[in-house]
PADORO-944432 format. One line per field, with one value per residue: residue in three letters; x, y, z of N, C-alpha, C in turn. Coordinates in nm, 2 decimals. Layout:
BEGIN
r: c(ALA/...)
nc1: c(X/...)
nc2: c(Y/...)
nc3: c(Z/...)
cac1: c(X/...)
cac2: c(Y/...)
cac3: c(Z/...)
cc1: c(X/...)
cc2: c(Y/...)
cc3: c(Z/...)
//
This chain:
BEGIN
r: c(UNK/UNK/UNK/UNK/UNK/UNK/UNK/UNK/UNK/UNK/UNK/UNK/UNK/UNK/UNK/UNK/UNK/UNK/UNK/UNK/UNK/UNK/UNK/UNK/UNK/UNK/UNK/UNK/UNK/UNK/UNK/UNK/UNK/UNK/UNK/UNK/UNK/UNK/UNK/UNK/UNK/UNK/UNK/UNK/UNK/UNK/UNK/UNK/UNK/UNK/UNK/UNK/UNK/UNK/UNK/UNK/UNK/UNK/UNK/UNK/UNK/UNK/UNK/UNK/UNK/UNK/UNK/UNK/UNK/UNK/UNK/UNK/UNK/UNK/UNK/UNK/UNK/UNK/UNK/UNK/UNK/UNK/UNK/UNK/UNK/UNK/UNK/UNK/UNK/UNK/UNK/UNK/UNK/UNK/UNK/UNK/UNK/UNK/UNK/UNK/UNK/UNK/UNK/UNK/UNK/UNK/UNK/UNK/UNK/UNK/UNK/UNK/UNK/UNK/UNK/UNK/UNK/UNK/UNK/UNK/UNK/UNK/UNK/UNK/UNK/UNK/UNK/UNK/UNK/UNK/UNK/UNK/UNK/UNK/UNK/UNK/UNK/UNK/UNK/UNK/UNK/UNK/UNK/UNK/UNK/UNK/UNK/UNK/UNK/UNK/UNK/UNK/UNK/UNK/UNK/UNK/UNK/UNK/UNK/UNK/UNK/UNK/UNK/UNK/UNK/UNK/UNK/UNK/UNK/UNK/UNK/UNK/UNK/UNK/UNK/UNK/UNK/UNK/UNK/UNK/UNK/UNK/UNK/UNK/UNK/UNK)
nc1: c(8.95/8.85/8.98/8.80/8.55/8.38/8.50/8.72/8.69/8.72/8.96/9.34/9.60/9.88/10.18/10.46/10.73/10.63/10.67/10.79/10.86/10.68/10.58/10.40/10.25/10.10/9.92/9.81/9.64/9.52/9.35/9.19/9.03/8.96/8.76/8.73/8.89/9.19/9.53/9.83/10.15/10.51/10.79/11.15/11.38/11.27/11.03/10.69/10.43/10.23/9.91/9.62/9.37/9.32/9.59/9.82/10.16/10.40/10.76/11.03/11.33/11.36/11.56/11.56/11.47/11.30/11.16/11.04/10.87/10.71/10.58/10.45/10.26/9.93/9.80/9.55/9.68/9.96/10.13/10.42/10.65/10.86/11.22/11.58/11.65/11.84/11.84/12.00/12.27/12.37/12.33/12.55/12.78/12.74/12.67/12.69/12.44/12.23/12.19/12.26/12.06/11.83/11.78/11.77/11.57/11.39/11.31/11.31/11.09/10.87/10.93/10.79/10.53/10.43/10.46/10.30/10.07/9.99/9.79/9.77/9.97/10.09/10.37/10.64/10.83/11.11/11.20/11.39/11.48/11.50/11.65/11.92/11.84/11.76/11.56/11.19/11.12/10.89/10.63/10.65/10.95/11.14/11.41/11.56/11.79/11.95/12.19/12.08/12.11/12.44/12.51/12.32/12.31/12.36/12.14/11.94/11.98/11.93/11.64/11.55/11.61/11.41/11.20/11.20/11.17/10.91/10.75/10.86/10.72/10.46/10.43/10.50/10.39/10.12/10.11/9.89/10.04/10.11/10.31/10.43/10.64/10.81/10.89/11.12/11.03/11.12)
nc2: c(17.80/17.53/17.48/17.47/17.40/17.62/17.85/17.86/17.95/18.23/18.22/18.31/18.06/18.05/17.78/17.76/17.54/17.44/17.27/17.07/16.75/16.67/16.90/16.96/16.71/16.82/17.01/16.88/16.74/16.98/17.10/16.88/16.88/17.10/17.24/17.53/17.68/17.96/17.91/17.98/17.89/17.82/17.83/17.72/17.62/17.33/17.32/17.38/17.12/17.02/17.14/17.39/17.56/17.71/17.77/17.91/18.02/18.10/18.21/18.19/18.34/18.18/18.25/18.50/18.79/18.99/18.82/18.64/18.83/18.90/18.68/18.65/18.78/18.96/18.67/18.45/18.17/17.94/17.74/17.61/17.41/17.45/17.33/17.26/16.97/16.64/16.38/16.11/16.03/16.25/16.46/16.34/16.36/16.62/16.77/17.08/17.15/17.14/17.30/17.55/17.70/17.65/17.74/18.00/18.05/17.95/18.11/18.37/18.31/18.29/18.57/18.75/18.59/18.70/18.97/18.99/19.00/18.71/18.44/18.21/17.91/17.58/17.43/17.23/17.02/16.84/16.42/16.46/16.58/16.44/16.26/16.04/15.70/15.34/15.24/15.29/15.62/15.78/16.09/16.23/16.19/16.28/16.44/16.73/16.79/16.63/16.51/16.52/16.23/16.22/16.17/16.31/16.58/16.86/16.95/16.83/17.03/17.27/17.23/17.21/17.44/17.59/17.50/17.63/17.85/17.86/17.85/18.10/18.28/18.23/18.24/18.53/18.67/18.59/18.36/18.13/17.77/17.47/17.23/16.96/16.69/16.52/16.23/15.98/15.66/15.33)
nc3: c(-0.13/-0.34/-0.66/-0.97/-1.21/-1.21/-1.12/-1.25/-1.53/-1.59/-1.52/-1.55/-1.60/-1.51/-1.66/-1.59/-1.74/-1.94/-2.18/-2.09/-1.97/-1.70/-1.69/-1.93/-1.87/-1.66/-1.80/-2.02/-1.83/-1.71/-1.91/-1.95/-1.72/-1.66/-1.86/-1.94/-1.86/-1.89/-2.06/-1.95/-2.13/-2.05/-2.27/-2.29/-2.45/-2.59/-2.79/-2.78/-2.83/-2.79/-2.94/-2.86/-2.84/-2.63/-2.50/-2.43/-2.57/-2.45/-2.50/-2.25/-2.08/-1.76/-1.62/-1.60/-1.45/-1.62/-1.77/-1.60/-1.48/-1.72/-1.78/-1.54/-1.55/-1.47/-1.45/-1.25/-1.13/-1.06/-1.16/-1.11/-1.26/-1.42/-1.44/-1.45/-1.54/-1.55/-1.50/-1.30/-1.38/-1.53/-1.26/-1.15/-1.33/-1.43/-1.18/-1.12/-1.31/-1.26/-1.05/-1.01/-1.15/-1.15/-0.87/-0.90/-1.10/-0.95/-0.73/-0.87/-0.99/-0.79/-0.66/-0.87/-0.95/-0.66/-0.73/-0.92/-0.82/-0.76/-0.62/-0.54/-0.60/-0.73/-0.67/-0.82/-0.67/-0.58/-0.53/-0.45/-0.20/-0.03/0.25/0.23/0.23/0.27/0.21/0.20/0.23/0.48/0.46/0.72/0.78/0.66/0.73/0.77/0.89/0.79/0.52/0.15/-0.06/-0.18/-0.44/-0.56/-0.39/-0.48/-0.65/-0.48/-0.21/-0.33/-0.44/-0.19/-0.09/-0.25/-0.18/0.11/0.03/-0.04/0.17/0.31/0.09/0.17/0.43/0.51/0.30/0.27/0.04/-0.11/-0.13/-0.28/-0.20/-0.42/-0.46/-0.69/-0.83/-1.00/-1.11/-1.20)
cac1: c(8.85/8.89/8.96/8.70/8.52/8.31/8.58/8.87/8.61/8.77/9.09/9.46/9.69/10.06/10.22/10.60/10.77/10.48/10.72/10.87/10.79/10.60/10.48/10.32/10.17/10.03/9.88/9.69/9.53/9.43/9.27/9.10/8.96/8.92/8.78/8.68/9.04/9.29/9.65/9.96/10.29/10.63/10.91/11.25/11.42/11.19/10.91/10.51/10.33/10.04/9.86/9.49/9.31/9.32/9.67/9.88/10.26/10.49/10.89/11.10/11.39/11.31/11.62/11.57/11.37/11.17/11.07/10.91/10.76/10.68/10.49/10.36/10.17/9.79/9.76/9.58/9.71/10.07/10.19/10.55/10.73/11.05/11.30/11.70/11.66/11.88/11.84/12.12/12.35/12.37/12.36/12.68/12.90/12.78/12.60/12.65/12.40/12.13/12.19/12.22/11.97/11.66/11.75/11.75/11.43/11.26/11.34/11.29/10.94/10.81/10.91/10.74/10.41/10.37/10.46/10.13/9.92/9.91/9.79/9.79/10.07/10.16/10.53/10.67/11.03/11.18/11.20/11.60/11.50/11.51/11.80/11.96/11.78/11.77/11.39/11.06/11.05/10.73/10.72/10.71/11.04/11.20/11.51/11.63/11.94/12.01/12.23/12.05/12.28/12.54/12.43/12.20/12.33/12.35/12.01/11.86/11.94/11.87/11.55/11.52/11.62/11.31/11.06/11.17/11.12/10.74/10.71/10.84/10.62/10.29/10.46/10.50/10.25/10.01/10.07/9.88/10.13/10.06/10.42/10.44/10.75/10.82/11.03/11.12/11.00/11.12)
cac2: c(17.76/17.43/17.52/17.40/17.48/17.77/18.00/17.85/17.99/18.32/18.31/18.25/17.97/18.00/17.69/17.76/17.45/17.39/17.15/16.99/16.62/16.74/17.04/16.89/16.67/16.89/17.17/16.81/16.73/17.12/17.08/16.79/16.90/17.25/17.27/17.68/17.75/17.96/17.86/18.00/17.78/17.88/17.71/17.79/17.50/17.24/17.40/17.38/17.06/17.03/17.26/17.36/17.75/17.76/17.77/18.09/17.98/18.21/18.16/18.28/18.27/18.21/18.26/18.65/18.90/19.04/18.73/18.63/18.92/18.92/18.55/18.61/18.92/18.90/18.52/18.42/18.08/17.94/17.57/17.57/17.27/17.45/17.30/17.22/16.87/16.52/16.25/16.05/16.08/16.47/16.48/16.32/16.40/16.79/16.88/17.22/17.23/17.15/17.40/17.75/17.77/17.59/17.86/18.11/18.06/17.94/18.29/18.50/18.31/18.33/18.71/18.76/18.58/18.80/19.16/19.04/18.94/18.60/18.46/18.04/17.82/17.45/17.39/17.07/16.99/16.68/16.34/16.46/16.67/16.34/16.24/15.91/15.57/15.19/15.19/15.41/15.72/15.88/16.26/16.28/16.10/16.42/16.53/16.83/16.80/16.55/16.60/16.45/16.13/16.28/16.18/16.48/16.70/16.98/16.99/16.80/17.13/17.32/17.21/17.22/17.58/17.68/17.44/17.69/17.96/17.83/17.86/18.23/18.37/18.20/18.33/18.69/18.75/18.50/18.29/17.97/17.71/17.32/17.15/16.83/16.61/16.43/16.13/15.86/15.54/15.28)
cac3: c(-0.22/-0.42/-0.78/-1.03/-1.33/-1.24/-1.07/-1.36/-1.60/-1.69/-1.47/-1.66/-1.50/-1.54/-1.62/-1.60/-1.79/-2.00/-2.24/-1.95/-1.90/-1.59/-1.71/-2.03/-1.85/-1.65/-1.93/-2.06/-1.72/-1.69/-2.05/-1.91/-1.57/-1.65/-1.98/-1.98/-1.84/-2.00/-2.00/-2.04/-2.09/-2.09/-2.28/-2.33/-2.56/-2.64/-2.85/-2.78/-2.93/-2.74/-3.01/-2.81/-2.85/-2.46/-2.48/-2.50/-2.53/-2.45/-2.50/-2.17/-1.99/-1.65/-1.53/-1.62/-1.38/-1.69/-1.83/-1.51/-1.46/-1.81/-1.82/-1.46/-1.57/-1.54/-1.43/-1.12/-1.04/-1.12/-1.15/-1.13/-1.32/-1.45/-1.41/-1.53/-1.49/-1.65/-1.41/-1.17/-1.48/-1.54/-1.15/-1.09/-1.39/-1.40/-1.08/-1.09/-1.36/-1.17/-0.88/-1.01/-1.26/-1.07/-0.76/-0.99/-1.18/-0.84/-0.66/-0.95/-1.06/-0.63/-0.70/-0.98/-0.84/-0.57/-0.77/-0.99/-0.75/-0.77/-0.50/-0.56/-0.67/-0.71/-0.67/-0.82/-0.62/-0.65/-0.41/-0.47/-0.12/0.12/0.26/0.19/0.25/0.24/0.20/0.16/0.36/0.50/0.45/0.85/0.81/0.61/0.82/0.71/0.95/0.74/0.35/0.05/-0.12/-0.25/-0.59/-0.57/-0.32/-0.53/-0.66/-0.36/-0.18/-0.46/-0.41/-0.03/-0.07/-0.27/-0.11/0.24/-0.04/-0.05/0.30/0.30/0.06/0.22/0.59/0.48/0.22/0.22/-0.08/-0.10/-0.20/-0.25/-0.29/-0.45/-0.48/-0.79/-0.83/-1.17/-1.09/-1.27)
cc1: c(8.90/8.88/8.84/8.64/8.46/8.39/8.74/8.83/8.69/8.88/9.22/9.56/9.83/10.10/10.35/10.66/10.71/10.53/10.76/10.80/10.70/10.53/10.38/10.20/10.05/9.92/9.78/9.61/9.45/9.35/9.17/8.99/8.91/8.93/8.75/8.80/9.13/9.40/9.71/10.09/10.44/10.71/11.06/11.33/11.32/11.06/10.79/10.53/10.25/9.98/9.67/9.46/9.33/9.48/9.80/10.03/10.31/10.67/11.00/11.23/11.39/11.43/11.65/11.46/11.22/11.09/10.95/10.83/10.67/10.56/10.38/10.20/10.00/9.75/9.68/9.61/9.81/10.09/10.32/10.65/10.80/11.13/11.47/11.73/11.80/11.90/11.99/12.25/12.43/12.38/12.46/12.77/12.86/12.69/12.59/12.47/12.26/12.07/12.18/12.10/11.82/11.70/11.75/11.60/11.31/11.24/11.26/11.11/10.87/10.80/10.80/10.55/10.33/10.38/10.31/10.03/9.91/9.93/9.79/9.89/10.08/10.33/10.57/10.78/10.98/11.20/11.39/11.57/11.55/11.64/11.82/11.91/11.77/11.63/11.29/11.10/10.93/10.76/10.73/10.88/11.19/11.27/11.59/11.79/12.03/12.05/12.10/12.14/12.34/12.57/12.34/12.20/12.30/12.22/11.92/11.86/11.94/11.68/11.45/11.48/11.45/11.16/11.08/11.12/10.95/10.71/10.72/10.76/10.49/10.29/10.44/10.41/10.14/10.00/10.06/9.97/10.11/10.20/10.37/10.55/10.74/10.94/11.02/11.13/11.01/11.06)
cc2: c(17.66/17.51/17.41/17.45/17.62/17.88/17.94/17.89/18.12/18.31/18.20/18.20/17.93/17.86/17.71/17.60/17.39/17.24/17.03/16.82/16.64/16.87/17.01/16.82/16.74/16.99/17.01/16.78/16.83/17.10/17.01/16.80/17.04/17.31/17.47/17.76/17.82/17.95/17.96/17.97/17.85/17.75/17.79/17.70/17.38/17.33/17.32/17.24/17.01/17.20/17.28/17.56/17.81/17.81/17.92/18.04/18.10/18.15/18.28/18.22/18.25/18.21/18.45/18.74/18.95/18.95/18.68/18.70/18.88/18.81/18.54/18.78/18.90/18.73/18.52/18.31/18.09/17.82/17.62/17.43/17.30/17.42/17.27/17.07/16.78/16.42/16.25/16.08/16.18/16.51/16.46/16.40/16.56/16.82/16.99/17.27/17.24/17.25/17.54/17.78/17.73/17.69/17.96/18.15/18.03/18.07/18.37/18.43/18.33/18.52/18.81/18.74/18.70/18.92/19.13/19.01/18.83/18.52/18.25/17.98/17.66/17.49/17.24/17.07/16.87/16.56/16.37/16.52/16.57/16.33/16.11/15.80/15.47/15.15/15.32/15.48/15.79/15.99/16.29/16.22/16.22/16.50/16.62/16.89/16.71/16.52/16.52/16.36/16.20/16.28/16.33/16.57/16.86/17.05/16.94/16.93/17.29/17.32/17.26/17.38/17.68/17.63/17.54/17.81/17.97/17.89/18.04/18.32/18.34/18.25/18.48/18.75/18.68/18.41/18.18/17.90/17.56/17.31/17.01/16.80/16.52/16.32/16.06/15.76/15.47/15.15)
cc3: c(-0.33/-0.60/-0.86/-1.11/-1.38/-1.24/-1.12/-1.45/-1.68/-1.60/-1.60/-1.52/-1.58/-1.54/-1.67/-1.65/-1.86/-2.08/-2.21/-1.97/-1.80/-1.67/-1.82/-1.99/-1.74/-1.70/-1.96/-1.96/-1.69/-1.78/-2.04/-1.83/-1.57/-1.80/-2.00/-1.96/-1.92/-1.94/-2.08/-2.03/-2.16/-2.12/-2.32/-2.46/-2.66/-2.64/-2.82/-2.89/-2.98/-2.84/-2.91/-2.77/-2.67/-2.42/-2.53/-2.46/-2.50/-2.41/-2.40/-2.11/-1.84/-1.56/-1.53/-1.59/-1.49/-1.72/-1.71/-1.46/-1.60/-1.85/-1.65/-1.44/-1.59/-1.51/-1.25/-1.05/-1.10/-1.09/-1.21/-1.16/-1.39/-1.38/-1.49/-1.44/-1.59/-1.59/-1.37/-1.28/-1.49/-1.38/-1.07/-1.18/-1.44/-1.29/-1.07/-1.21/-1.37/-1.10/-0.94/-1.08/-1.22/-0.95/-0.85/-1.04/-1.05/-0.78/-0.71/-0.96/-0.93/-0.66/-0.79/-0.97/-0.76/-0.63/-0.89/-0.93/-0.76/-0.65/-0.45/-0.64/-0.65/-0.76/-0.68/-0.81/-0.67/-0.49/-0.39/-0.31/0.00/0.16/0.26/0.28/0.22/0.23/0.19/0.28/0.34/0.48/0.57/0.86/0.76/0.69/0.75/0.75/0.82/0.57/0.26/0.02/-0.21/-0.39/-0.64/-0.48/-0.36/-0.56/-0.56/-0.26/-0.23/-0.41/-0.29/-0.03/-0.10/-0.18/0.02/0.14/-0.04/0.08/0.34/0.26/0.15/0.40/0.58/0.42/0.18/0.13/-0.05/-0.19/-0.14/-0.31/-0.33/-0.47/-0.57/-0.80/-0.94/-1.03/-1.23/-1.26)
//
């Protein structure tokens, strides 16, 4: 069932990263498209500043079992856009610090999901999942034989890992899950 005004009316929609670049911008397009909606945004560093009555912040760690339980309590959709991001930069000269803490929070927030019932998610990965190219790839084009550029290995299968994570939950217990892939375009 397409989401939409009548039946976003009284439900609550997780938006994990709410502060996020991504997730920000998300929480204002909900605001927009679904004005009766209630939200609730998690941040962990960068404080709330989208101020708006629909909005229930809440401050978590999502790399810690309670907290996701704790923010996925009671919601019935979830847009996931935490992440431990810092562009090509932060991905060469510290890669690890990409990789543990985005499987972490992806795992535990999927977990967390399913022990409240919730039964719809958007998942925003990253275009870090493709594997190295000299031009556009299609998504039929998406060899998974094949590494990420080594620029982004770490979180490129970081990534990979949770996008198969998507596919587990919605194999085993049903959960609807729309990925999307994000990428900076300059």
């Amino acid at each position: 069932m397409p989401m939409n005004n009548t039946n976003l009316r009284a439900r609550l929609v997780l938006v994990a990263g709410a502060t996020g670049l991504a997730g920000n911008a998300v929480l204002q397009q909900l605001l927009v498209l679904f004005p009766r909606a209630r939200l609730r945004g998690t941040w962990r560093t960068v404080p709330p500043y989208l101020q708006d009555p629909r909005i229930e912040y809440v401050r978590a760690d999502l790399t810690r079992q309670e907290d996701c339980l704790r923010v996925a309590n009671g919601c019935d959709a979830a847009i996931l856009a935490a992440a431990v991001t810092g562009g090509a930069r932060s991905a060469q000269s510290e890669p690890h610090r990409q990789v543990t803490d985005n499987l972490v929070m992806d795992a535990l927030l999927f977990e967390a999901l399913h022990q409240s019932g919730v039964r719809r998610a958007v998942y925003l990965s990253t275009a870090t999942v493709y594997q190295d190219s000299n031009g556009c790839l299609r998504e039929d084009e998406l060899d998974w034989n094949l590494d990420p550029p080594l620029v982004y290995f770490g979180v490129g299968w970081a990534k990979r890992a949770a996008e198969k994570l998507c596919r587990f939950w919605h194999a085993r217990h049903g959960m609807q899950i729309l990925i999307a892939r994000c990428a900076n375009l300059y």
